[in-house]
C-alpha positions in Angstrom: 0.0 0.0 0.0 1.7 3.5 -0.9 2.3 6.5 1.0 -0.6 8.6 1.3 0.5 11.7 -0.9 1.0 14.8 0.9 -1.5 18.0 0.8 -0.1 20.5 -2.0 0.3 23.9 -0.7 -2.9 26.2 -2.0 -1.8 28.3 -4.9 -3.5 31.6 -5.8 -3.2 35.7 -6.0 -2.9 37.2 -1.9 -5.3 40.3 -3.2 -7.9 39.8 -5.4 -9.3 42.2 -8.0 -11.9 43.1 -4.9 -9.1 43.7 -2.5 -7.7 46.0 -4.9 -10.7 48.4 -5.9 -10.2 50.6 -2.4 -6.4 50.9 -2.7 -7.1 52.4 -6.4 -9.7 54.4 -5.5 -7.7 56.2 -2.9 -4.4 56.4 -5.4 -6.4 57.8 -8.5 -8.0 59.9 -6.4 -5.3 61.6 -4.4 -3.4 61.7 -7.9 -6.2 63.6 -9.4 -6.4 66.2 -6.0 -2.6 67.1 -6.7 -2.9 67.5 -10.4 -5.6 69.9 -9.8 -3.5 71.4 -6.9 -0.1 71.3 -9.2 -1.7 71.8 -12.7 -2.3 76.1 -12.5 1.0 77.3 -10.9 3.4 74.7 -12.9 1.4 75.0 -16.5 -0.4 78.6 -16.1 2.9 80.6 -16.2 4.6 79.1 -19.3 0.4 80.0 -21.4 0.7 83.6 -19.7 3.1 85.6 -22.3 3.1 86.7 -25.7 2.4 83.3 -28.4 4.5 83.1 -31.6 1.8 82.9 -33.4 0.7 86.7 -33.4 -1.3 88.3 -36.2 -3.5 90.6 -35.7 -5.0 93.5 -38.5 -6.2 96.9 -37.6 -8.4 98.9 -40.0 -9.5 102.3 -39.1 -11.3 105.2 -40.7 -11.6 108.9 -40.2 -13.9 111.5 -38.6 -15.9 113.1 -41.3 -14.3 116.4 -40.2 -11.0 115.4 -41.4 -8.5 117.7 -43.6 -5.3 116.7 -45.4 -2.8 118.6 -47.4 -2.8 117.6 -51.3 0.4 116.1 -51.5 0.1 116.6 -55.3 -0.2 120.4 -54.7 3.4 121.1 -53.6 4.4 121.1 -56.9 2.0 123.4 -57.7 1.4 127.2 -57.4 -0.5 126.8 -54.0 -0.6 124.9 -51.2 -4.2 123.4 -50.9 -6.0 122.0 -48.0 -8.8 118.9 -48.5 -11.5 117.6 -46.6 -11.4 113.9 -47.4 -11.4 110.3 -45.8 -8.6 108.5 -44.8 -8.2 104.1 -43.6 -5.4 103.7 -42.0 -4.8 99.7 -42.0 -1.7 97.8 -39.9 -1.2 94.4 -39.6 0.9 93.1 -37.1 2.8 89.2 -36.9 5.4 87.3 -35.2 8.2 87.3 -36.7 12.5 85.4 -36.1 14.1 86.2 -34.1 11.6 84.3 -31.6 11.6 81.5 -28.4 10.7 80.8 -25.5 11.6 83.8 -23.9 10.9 86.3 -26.4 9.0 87.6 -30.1 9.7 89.7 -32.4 7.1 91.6 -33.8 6.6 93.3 -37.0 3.9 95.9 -37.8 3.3 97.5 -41.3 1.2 100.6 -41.5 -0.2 102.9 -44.0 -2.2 105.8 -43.5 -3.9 106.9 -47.2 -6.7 108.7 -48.3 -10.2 107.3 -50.0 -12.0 109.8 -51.2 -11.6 113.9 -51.3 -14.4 116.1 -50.5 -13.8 118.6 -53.7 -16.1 121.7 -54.1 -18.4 119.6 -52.0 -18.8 116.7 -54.3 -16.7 113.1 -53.0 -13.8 112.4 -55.7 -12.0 109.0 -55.6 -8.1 109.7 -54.0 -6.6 108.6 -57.6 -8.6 111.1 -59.8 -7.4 114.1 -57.0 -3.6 112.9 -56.5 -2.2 110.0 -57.8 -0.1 108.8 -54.3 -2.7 109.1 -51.7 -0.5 107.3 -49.1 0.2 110.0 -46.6 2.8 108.0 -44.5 3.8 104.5 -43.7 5.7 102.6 -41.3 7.8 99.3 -40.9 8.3 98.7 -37.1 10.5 95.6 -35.4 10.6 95.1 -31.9 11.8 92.3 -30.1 9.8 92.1 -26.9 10.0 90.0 -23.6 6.7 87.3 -23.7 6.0 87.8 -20.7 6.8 91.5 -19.9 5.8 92.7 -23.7 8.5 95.3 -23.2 11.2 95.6 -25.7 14.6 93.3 -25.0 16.4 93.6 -27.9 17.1 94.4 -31.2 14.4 97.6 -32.9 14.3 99.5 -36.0 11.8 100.9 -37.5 11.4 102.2 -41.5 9.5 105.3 -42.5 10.1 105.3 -46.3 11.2 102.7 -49.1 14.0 104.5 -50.4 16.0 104.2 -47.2 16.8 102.2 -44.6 15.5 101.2 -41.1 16.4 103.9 -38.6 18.0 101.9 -35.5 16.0 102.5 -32.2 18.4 100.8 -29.3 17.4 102.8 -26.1 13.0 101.8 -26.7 11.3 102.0 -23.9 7.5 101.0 -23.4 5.2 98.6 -25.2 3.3 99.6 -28.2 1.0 96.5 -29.7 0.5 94.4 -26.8 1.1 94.6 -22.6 1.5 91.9 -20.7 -1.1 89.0 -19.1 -3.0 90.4 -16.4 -1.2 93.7 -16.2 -1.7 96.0 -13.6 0.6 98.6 -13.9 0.2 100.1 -17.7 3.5 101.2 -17.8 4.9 103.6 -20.8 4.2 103.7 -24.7 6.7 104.1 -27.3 5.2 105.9 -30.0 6.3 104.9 -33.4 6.2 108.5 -35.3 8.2 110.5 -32.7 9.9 107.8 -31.5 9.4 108.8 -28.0 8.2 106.8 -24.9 5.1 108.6 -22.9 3.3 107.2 -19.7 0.5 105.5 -20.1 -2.6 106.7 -18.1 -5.5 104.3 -17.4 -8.8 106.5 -18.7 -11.8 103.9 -17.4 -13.2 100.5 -18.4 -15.2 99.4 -21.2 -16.6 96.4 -23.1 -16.2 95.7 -26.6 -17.9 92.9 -27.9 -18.2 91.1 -24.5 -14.7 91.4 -23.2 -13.7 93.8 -20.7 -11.0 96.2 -21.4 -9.1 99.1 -19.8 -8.8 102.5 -21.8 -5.0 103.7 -21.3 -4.2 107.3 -23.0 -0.8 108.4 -24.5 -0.7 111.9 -24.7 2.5 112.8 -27.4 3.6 115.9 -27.5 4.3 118.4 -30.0 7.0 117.1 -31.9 9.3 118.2 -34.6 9.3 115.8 -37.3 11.5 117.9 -39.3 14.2 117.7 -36.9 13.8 113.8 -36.3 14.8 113.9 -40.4 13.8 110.5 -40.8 10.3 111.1 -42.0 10.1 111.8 -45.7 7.3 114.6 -45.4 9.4 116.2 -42.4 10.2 119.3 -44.5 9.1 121.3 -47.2 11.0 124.2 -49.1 9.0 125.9 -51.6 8.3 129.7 -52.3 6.6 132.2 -50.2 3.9 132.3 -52.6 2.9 128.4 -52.6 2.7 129.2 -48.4 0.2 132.3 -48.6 0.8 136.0 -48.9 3.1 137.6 -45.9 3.6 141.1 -45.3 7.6 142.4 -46.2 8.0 139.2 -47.8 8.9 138.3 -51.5 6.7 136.0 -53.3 9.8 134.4 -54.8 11.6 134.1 -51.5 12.3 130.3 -50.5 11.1 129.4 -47.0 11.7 126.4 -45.0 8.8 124.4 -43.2 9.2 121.8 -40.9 6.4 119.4 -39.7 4.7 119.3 -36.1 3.1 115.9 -34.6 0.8 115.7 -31.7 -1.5 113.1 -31.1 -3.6 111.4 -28.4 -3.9 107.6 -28.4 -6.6 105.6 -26.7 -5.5 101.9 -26.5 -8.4 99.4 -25.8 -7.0 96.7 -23.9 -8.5 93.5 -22.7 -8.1 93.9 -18.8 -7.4 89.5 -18.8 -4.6 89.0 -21.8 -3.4 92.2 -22.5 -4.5 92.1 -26.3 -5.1 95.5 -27.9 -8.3 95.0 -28.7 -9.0 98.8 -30.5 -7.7 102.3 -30.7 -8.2 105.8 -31.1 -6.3 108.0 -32.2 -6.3 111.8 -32.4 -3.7 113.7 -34.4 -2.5 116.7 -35.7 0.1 117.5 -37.8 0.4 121.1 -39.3 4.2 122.9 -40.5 5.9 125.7 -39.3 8.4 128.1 -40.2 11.3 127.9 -37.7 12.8 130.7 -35.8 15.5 131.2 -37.6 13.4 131.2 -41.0 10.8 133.3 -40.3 13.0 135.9 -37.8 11.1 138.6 -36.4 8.3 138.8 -39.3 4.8 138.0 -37.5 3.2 136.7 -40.1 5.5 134.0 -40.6 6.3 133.6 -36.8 2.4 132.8 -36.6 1.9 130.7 -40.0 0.2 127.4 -39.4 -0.3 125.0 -42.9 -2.7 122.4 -41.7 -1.0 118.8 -42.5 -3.2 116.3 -41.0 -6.1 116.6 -38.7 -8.4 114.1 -38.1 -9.8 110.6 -35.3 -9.1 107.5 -36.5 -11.0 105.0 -35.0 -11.0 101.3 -35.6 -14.0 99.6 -37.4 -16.6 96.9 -36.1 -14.5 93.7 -37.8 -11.5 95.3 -36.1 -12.9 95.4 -32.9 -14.6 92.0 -33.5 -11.0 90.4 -34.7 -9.6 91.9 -31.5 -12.2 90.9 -29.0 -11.6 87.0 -30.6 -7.8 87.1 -30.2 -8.4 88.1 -26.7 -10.4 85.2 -26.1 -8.9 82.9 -28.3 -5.7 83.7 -25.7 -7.4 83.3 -22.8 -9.0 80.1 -23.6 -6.0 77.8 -22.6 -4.8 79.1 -19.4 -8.7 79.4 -18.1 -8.7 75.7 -19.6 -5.2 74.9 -17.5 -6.0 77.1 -14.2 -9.4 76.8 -13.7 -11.7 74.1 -15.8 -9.4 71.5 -15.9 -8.5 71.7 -11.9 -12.2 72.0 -10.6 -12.6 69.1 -13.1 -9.9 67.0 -11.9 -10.8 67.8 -8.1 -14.3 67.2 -8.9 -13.4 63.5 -9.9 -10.5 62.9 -7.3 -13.1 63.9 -4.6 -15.5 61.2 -5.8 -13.1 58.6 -5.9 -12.0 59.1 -2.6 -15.7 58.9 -1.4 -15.9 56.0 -3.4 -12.9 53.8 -2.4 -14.3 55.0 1.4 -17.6 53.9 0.9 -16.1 50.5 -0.8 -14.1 49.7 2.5 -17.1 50.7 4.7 -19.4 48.6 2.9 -16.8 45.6 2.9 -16.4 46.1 6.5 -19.8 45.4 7.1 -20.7 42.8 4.9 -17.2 40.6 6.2 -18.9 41.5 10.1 -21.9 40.0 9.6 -20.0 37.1 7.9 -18.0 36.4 10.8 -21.2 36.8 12.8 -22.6 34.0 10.8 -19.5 31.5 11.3 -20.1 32.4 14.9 -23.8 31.8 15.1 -22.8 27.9 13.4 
């Protein structure tokens, strides 16, 4: 008779997939509460700057009040002053050098006429004068993302026949401030090439996005002297300025152009887009000292240049409230949908795996209560 064989030792998992549903629970979940927790401050800062993929196009039009010098009369007898409507259209893109840590932006701008008002009838800008640009603009900046103030290398060119005029001491932002600003800061304007403070004038809405009005006052500024912009000064005969007492008709005088302006920027209190503008200006020549001496007449001559508001038009302000949003979108996503979800769902697991365990605490007591009871 053989040898009774001995019992095998049982085989099988020590936790089974019940044992196990708790200890997930509570992993998943407290995984889910620190991702929400983590989530804002380690992703929100990298989506709060400047994105390298800006482009953005301004259109503006006049106040019907506006007046313009006919550039086509300075080669003419007289100098003549139009009524007429201008656009002034800018369109602004990233642009290399750009990283991480900074963008360069470029933004073209013209400012040309439509449509004179002559002997009170509207005449297209070509059948009056055949250039009806009155000035435009090539700016590069290279800002910080995150600061939108300038870091490196600017230049900026006012006319096609000559180069970009270097501009290494900038100072202030000009298309965009930073993410959640508080403290406007300075502008740099691009025609005097000057930095003013900006001054926050009230909030607004436009086209359901809140945004800050901040004013840049410039100063009257002497173009002329700048001499980098091509209409800066004018030499041409008494005669083609107006009639002036002790003065020859034939006698060449000197003008040099005057810029003042007034810039509302429109910006979206959350992002820091530029979401519209207005802009006053008024440009007008003058005789210098030295030209016109101790002669009143020519002391007080004023030839109106440019005078006119520019505001931006409904697609603008459309375009701008969009980009605004279309910013905003992933850090709300990253700081506050995502976390609340992610919270949300931790929270329930963790009342989930604790209702588990109390419910398999009971159900194992009253087990053992029915061993017992045998």
């Amino acid at each position: 008779m053989s040898d009774a064989a001995p019992d095998s030792p049982r085989t099988g998992p020590r936790w089974s997939t019940r044992d196990l549903i708790a200890p997930t629970a509570f992993f998943l979940g407290a995984l889910l509460l620190a991702a929400a927790v983590a989530m804002g401050p380690i992703i929100g800062p990298g989506l709060r700057k400047l994105p390298l993929s800006v482009d953005q196009t301004w259109i503006a039009d006049s106040s019907d009040d506006t007046t313009v010098l006919d550039r086509c009369s300075i080669d003419s007898p007289a100098a003549r002053v139009l009524e007429a409507h201008l656009q002034q259209r800018r369109r602004t893109v990233a642009v290399r050098p750009s990283d991480s840590d900074v963008v360069t932006l470029q933004a073209a701008t013209a400012l040309g006429v439509d449509s004179y008002l002559v002997d009170g009838s509207a005449q297209d800008a070509e059948r009056v004068c055949a250039e009806p640009t009155l000035a435009a603009t090539i700016d590069r900046v290279t800002v910080n993302r995150v600061t939108a103030s300038p870091t490196g290398r600017s230049e900026i060119q006012y006319d096609d026949k000559h180069a970009a005029v270097a501009v290494p001491d900038r100072r202030g932002r000009t298309y965009a401030l930073p993410y959640g600003f508080g403290d406007p800061g300075d502008y740099f304007d691009v025609t005097t090439r000057q930095t003013v403070p900006l001054q926050a004038a009230g909030e607004t809405e436009i086209d359901g996005r809140r945004v800050a009005r901040l004013r840049a006052v410039i100063p009257d500024t002497d173009l002329g002297a700048l001499g980098t912009d091509p209409r800066g000064v004018i030499t041409r005969p008494a005669s083609w300025f107006g009639t002036f007492p002790g003065v020859a008709p034939s006698r060449r005088l000197t003008a040099s152009l005057h810029h003042r302006a007034t810039r509302d920027l429109f910006v979206d209190t959350a992002t820091g887009v530029v979401v519209d503008e207005r802009i006053e200006i008024e440009e007008e020549y003058r005789f210098a000292p030295g030209e016109a001496g101790s002669n009143p007449a020519l002391t007080g001559f004023r030839l109106p240049n440019l005078s006119t508001v520019l505001t931006g038009d409904r697609q603008s302000r459309i375009d701008g409230a969009d980009a605004a949003r279309h910013r905003a979108r992933p850090v709300t996503l990253v700081t506050r949908t995502l976390p609340v979800a992610l919270g949300a769902v931790g929270v329930l697991a963790l009342i989930g795996g604790a209702v588990y365990v109390y419910r398999t605490g009971v159900r194992n007591g009253r087990e053992d209560d029915g061993v017992r009871k045998r």
